[in-house]
C-alpha positions as CSV (number, residue, x, y, z in Angstrom):
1,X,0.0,0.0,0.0
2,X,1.7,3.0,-1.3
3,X,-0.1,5.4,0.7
4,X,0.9,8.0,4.2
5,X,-1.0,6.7,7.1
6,X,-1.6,8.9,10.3
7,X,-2.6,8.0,13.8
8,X,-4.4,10.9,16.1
9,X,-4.1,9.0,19.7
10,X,-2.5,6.3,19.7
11,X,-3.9,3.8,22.9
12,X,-3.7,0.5,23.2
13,X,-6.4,-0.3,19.7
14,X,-4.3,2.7,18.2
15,X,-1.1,0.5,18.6
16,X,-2.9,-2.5,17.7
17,X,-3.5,-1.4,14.2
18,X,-0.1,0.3,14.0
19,X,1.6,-2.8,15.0
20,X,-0.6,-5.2,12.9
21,X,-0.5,-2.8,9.7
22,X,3.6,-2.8,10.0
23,X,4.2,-6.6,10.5
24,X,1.8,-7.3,7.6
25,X,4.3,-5.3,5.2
26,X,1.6,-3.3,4.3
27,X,3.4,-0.6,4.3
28,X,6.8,0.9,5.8
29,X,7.3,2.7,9.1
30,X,8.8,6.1,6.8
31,X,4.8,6.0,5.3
32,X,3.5,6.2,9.0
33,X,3.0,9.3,11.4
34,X,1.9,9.6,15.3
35,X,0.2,12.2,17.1
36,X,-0.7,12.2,20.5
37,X,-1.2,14.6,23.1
38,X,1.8,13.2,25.1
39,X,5.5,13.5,23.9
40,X,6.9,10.8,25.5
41,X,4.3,8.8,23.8
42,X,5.2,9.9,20.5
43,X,8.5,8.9,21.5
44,X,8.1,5.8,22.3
45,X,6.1,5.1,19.3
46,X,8.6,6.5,17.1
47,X,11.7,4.5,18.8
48,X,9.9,1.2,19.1
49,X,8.1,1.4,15.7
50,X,10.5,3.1,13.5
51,X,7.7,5.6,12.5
52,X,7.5,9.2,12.5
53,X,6.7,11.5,15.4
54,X,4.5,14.4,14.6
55,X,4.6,17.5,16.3
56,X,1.0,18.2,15.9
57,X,-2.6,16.9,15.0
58,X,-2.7,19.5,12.2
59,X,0.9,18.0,10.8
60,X,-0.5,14.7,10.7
61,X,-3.3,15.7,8.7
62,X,-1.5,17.1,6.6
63,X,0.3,14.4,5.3
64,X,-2.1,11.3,5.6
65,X,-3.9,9.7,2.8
66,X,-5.6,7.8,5.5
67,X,-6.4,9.2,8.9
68,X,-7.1,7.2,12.1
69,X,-9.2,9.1,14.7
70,X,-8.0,6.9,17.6
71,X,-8.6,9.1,20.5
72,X,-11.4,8.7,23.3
73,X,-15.1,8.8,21.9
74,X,-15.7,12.0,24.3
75,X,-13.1,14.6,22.6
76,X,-13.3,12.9,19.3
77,X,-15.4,15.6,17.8
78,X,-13.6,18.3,19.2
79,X,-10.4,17.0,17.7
80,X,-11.9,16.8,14.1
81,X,-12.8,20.2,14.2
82,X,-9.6,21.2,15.0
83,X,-7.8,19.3,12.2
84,X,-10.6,20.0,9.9
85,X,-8.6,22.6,7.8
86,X,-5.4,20.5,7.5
87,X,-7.1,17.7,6.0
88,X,-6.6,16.8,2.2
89,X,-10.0,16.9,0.3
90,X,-9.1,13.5,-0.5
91,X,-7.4,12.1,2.8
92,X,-10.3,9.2,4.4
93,X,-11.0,9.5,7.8
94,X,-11.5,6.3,9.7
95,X,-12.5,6.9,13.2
96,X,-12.2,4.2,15.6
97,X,-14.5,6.0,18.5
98,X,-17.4,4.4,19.8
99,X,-20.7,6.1,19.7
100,X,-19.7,8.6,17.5
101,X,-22.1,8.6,13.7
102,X,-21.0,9.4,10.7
103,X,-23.3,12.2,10.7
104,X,-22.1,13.7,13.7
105,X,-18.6,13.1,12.1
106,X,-19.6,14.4,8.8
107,X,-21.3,17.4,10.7
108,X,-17.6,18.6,12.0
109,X,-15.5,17.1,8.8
110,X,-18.0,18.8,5.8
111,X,-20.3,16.4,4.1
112,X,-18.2,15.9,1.4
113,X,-15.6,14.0,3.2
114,X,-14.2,10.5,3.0
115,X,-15.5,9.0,6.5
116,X,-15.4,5.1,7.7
117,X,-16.7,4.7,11.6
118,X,-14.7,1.0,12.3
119,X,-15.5,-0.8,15.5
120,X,-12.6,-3.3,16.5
121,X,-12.5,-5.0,19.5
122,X,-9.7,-5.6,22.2
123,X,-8.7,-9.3,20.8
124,X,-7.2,-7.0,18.3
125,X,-4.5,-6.5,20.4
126,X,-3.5,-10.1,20.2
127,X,-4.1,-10.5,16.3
128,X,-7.6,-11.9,16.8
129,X,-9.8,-8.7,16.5
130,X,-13.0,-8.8,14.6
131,X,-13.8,-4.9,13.2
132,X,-17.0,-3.3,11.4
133,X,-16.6,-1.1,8.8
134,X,-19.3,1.4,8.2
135,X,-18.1,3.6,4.8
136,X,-20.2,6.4,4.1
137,X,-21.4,6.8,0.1
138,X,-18.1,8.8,-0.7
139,X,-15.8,6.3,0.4
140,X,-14.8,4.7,-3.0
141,X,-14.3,0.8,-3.2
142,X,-10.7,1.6,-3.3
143,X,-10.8,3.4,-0.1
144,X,-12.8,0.4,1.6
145,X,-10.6,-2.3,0.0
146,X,-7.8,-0.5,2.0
147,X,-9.7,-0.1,5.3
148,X,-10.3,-4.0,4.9
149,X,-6.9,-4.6,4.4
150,X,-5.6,-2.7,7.3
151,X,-8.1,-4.3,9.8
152,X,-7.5,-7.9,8.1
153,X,-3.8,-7.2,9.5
154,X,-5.1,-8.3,13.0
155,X,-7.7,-10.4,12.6
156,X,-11.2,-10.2,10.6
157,X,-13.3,-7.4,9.2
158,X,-16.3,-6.9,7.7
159,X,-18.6,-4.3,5.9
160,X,-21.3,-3.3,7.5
161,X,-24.9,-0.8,7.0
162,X,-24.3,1.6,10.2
163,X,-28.1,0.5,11.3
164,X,-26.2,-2.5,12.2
165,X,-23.6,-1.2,14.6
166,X,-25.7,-1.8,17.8
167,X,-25.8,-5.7,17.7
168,X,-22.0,-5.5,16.5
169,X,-21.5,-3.9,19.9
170,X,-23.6,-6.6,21.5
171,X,-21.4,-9.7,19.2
172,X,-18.4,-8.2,19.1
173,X,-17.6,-5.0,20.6
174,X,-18.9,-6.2,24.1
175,X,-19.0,-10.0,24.3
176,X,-15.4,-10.8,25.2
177,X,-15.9,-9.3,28.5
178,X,-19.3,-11.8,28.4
179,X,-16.2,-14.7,27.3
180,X,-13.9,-13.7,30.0
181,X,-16.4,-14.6,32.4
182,X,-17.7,-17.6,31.0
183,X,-13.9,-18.9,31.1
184,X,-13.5,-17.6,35.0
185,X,-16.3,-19.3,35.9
186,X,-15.5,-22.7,34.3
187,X,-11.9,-22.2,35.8
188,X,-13.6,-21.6,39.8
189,X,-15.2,-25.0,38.9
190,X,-12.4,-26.8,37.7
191,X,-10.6,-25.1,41.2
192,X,-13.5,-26.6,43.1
193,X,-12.5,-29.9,41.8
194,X,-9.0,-29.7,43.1
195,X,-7.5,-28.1,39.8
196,X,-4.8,-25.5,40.4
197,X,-5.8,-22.1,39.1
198,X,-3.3,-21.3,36.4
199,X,-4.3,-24.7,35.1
200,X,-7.7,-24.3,35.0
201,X,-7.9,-20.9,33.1
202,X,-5.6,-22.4,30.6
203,X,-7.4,-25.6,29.9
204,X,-10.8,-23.3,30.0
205,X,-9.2,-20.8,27.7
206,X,-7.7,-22.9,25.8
207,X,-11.5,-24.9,25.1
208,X,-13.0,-21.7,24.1
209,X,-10.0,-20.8,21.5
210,X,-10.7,-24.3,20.0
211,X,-14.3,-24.7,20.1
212,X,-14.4,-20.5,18.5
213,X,-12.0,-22.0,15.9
214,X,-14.0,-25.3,15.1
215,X,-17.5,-23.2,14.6
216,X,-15.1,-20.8,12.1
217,X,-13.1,-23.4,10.2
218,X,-15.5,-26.9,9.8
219,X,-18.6,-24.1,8.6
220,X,-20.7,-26.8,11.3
221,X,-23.9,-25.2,12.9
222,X,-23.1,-24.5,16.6
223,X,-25.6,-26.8,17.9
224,X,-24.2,-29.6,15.2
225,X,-20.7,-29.3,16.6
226,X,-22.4,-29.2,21.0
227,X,-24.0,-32.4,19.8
228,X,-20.8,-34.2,18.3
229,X,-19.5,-33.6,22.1
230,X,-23.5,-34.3,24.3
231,X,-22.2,-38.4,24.2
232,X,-25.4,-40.5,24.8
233,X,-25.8,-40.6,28.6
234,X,-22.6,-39.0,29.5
235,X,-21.4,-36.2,31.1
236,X,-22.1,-33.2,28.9
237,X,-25.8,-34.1,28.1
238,X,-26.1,-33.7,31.7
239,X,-24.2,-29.9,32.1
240,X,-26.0,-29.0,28.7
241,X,-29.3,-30.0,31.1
242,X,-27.8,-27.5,33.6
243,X,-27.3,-25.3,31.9
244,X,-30.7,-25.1,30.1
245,X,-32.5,-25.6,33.0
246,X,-30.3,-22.1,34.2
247,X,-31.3,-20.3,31.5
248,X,-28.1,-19.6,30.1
249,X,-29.7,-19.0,26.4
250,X,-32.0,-16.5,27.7
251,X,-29.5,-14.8,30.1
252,X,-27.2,-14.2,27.3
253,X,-29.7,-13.1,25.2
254,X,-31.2,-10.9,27.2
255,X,-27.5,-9.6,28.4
256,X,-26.9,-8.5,24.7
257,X,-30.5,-6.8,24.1
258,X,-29.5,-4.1,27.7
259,X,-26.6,-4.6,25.5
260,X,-27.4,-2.8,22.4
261,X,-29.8,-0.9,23.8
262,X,-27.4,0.9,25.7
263,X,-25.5,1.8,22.7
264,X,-28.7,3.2,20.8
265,X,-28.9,5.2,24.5
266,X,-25.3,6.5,24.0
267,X,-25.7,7.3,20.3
268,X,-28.2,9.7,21.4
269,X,-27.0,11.6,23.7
C-alpha cells in the first residue's frame, strides 16, 4: 500500500493497528505518522516502531492519505474540528471512537468527506480482532478495500450498513468481557475440583479458543458441533441439562439486548 498513514491517539487499539499494519508489510514505518497529546508517547512510538513522530494533529493531517481518529469517543469531535482545515479533500477518515455517527462526524469534517466509523474489538490487540466497517457513500471501493486490508492485518473485518452497529457492539464490541467470564467461571469450577488455578484458566481458555475455531473453520452449525461432544448418557448431556435448566440462552440473550440498547442510548445523547 503505497499510501501515508496517520494515527491521532494512539492507545492500546491505536497501537494495535499500528503494529498489525507494520508486521503485515503493508506498508513501511517512513509512510506512518503519530500524534498524540503526550510527547513521550510519541517517542516511544517512534523508537519502538520506526515511525515518524509528529509535532501536531494538524501535521499529521496534513500528510495522511488515510487518517485514524484513535482518541477517546468524548473529545473525538472536538479534535476533528480542530484538524478540519489540514485535512486533504481527498485524505479518508476512519475513526475508531465508539458512539460517535457518521453524521455527527460528517457534521464537523464537511459532508463531502471521506468518513469510515470502524468498531474493532480488544482481541485485536492479540491479532484476533474482529472490526465493522461502516463507509459512508463517498468512500470509494478503493478506499474500503484498503480499510479491509488494514483491519484484516489483526484479525477479521467486515462491511457493514451503520443501522447494524448496535448488535455488532452486543457480538463483538462487548462480548469478550461476556467470554472472559464464561472462562472464569469454568476455571472456579475446575478449582472446586482440586485443579490449580493457572491450570484451569488455561485448559478453559484454551477450550473456548478451540471450540471458537472449530464453529469458524468446519462451517458446522453450533448446535451440530455441542452435539458431536453431548455423548449419549454421558457427562455433557447432563451440564448442557444444567445449563438449560439455568437459563443460560436466555440470560445471554437478554444480556446483549441491555446490551445494544445501551448503545442506541449512547448514540443519542
Amino acid at each position: 500500500m503505497n499510501k501515508n498513514i496517520g494515527f491521532i491517539g494512539c492507545g492500546n487499539m491505536g497501537e494495535a493497528i499500528l503494529g498489525g499494519l507494520l508486521a503485515s508489510g503493508q506498508v513501511q514505518p517512513a509512510n506512518i505518522w503519530v500524534y498524540t497529546p503526550s510527547p513521550d508517547k510519541v517517542a516511544a512510538l517512534s523508537a519502538k516502531y520506526g515511525v515518524n513522530p509528529a509535532q501536531s494533529a494538524q501535521e499529521v493531517a496534513q500528510v495522511a492519505d488515510i487518517l485514524f481518529g484513535a482518541v477517546k469517543p468524548n473529545i473525538m469531535l472536538r479534535v476533528m474540528s480542530e484538524i478540519n482545515n489540514s485535512l486533504n479533500k481527498e485524505t479518508l477518515v476512519i475513526s475508531v471512537a465508539a458512539g460517535i455517527t457518521l453524521e455527527q462526524l460528517a457534521t464537523i469534517l464537511g459532508h463531502d468527506r471521506k468518513i469510515i466509523r470502524a468498531m474493532p474489538n480488544t482481541p485485536a490487540l492479540v491479532n484476533a480482532g474482529m472490526t465493522s466497517i461502516t463507509p459512508n457513500p463517498l468512500v470509494t471501493q478503493e478506499d474500503i478495500a484498503d480499510a479491509l486490508n488494514i483491519f484484516r492485518c489483526f484479525g477479521q473485518a467486515e462491511v457493514i450498513d451503520e443501522y447494524m452497529i448496535h448488535p455488532v457492539v452486543g457480538v463483538s464490541g462487548s462480548s469478550p468481557a461476556y467470554v472472559f467470564m464464561f472462562i472464569e467461571a469454568m476455571a472456579d469450577a475446575a478449582v472446586l475440583g482440586g485443579m490449580p488455578r493457572a491450570q484451569a484458566y488455561k485448559f478453559a481458555a484454551q477450550a473456548v479458543m478451540g471450540a471458537a475455531k472449530m464453529v469458524l473453520e468446519t462451517g458446522k452449525h453450533p448446535g451440530e458441533l455441542k452435539d458431536m461432544v453431548c455423548s449419549p448418557g454421558g457427562t455433557t448431556i447432563e451440564a448442557v441439562k444444567v445449563l438449560e435448566a439455568k437459563g443460560m440462552r436466555s440470560a445471554v440473550m437478554e444480556a446483549m439486548e441491555s446490551c445494544m440498547q445501551k448503545s442506541i442510548a449512547l448514540s443519542k445523547a
